[in-house]
C-alpha positions in Angstrom: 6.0 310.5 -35.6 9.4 310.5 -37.4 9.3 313.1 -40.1 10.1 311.5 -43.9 14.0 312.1 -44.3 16.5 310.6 -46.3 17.7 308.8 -43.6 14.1 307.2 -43.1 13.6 303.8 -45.1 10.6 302.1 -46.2 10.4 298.7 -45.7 11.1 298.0 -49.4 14.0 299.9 -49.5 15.7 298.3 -46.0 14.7 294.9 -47.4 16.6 295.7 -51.1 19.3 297.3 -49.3 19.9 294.8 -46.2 19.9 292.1 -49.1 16.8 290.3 -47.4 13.0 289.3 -48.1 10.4 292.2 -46.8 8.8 289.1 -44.8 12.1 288.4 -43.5 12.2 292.1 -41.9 8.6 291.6 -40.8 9.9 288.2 -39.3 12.5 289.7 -37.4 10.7 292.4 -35.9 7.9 289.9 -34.8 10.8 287.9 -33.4 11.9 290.2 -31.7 15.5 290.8 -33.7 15.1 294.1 -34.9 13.5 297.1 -33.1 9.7 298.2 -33.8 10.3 300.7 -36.2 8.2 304.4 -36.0 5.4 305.1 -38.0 4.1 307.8 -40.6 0.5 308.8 -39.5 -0.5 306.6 -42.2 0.8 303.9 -40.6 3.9 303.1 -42.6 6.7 301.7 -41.1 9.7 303.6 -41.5 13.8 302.6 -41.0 16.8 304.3 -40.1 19.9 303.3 -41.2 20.9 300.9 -38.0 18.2 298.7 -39.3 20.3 298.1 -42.0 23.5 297.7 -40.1 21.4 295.0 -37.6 19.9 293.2 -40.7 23.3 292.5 -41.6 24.5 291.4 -38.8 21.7 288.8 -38.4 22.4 287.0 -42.0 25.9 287.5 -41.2 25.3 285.4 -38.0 23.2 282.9 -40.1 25.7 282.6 -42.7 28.3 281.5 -40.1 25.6 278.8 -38.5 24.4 281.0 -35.6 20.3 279.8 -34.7 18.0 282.7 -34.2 18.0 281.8 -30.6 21.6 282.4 -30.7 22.0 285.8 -33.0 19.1 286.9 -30.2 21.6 286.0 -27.5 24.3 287.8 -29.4 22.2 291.1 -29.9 21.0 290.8 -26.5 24.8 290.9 -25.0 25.9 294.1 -27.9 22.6 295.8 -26.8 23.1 295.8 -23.3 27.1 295.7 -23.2 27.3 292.4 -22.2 30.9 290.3 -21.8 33.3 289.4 -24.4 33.9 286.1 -22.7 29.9 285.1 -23.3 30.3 286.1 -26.9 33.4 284.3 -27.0 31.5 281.3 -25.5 28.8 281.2 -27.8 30.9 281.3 -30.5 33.1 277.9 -28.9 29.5 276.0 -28.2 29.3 277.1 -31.7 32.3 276.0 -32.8 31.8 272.8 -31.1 28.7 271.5 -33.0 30.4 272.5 -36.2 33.0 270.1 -35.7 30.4 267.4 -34.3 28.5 268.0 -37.8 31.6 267.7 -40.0 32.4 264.4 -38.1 29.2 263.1 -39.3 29.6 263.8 -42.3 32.9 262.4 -42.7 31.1 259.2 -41.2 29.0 259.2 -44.0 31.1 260.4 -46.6 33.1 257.3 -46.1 30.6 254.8 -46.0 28.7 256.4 -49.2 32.0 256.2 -50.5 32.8 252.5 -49.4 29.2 251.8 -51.0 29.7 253.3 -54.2 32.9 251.4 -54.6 31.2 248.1 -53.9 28.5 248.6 -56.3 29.4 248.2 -60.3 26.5 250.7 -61.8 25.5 248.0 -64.3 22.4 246.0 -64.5 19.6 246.0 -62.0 18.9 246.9 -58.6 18.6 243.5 -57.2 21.6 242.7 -55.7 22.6 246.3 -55.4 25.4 246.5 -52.4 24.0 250.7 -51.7 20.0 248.9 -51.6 21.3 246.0 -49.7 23.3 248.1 -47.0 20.3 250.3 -46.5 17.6 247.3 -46.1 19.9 245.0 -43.9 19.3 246.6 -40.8 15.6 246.6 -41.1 14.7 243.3 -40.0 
């Protein structure tokens, strides 16, 4: 039992200051992400301040694309002092599927683009050069 300091959190006060949902902590501990915290003998869970600092780190991860499979992995390796080099190649698989996803997007940027061009805005949908583009390949 971890006595009630001012270094202990509730989970309503690591949620408000870790800028997340209190499911989102429960989430994470379920998951697996974030330690089990201790208890009060009432059964309250209670946070120290690296809860915080991990919580952080995990919508930091997010924020830059990282899965939860992935922010596990990187966790995993700071845990257990793992290798630079397999952060470093998570981060280039990473990397890699960022650039796949913006080259889709250009793909479809341009032909959205090519579409809107074609089509005049006036009158009604039949004839429509976006409607017709999207139903020609359906027979």
């Amino acid at each position: 039992m971890q006595s009630h300091s001012e270094k202990s959190l509730t989970i309503g006060r690591l949620a408000a200051r870790a800028d997340v949902g209190i499911d989102t902590v429960r989430f994470y501990e379920k998951r697996g992400l974030l330690p089990a915290p201790a208890r009060t003998t009432s059964g309250y869970r209670i946070y120290d301040e690296a809860a915080i600092v991990r919580l952080q780190f995990i919508r930091r991860a997010k924020n830059l694309g990282f899965s939860l499979d992935e922010i596990e992995a990187l966790l995993t390796l700071q845990d257990k002092g793992g290798r630079k080099a397999a952060v470093k190649a998570l981060t280039r698989k990473k990397l890699s599927e960022i650039d796949r996803k913006i080259e889709d997007l250009s793909r479809m940027r341009e032909v959205l683009s090519e579409l809107s061009g074609k089509c005049s805005g006036d009158g009604d949908v039949a004839g429509c050069p976006i409607i017709e583009a999207l139903t020609d390949d359906l027979d």
